[in-house]
N, C-alpha and C positions, 0 to 999 in steps of 0.2 A: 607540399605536405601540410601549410597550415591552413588549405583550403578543407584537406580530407579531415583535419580535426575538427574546425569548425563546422564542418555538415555532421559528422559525429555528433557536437555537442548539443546540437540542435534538433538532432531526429531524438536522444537517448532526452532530452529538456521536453520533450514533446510526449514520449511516454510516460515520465513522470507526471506530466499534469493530467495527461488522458486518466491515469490511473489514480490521481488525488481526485479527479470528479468523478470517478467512478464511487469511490470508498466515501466521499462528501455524501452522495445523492443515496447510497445505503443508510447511513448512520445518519446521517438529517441533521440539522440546526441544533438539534436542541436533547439527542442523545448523546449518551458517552461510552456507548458500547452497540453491540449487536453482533449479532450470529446468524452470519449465510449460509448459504450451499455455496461449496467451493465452484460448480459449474453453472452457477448465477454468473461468479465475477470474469468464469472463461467464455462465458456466452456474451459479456458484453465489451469483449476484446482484452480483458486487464491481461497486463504482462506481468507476468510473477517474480521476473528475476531482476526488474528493476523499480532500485527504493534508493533511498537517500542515504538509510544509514542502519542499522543492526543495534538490537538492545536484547541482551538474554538478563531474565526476571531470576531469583535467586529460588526458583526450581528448575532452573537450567531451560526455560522455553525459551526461544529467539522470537523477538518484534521485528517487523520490519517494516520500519518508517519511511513515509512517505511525508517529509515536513512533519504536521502534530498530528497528523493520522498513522495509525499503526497497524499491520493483521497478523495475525498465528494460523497457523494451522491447529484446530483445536481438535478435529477426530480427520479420518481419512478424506471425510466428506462435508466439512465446516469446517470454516474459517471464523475467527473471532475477528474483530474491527474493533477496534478502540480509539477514541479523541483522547491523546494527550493535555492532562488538567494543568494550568499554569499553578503558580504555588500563590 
């Protein structure tokens, strides 16, 4: 059994960073936002259902973080991407 968890933990560790360099290589160095097409980020394999952790903004939209990178769904056909700002 703690062999099937750790290959779990390591394929699901392997799509989070596939999907952090994907949203890195959008949003660049040195932006802190940007707006794709959602079939940009399925064309280049990202998995949508996996993130680190859930942040809903106080209009009720959900982030979904990936470490300090986040996206939305912003229309049916855009995604928003955002760099979480340190303080």
């Amino acid at each position: 059994m703690q062999y099937a968890t750790k290959k779990a933990a390591v394929e699901i560790n392997g799509f989070l960073k596939r999907n952090y360099a994907i949203l890195l290589e959008l949003v660049g160095k040195n932006k802190t936002q940007i707006k794709v097409y959602r079939n940009l980020l399925a064309n280049k394999n990202f998995r949508f259902k996996y993130h680190t952790h859930l942040q809903t903004n106080s209009k009720g939209k959900t982030y979904h973080y990936i470490y300090d990178l986040a996206w939305m769904p912003f229309s049916d056909d855009e995604i928003l991407i955002i760099r979480k700002r340190n303080p």
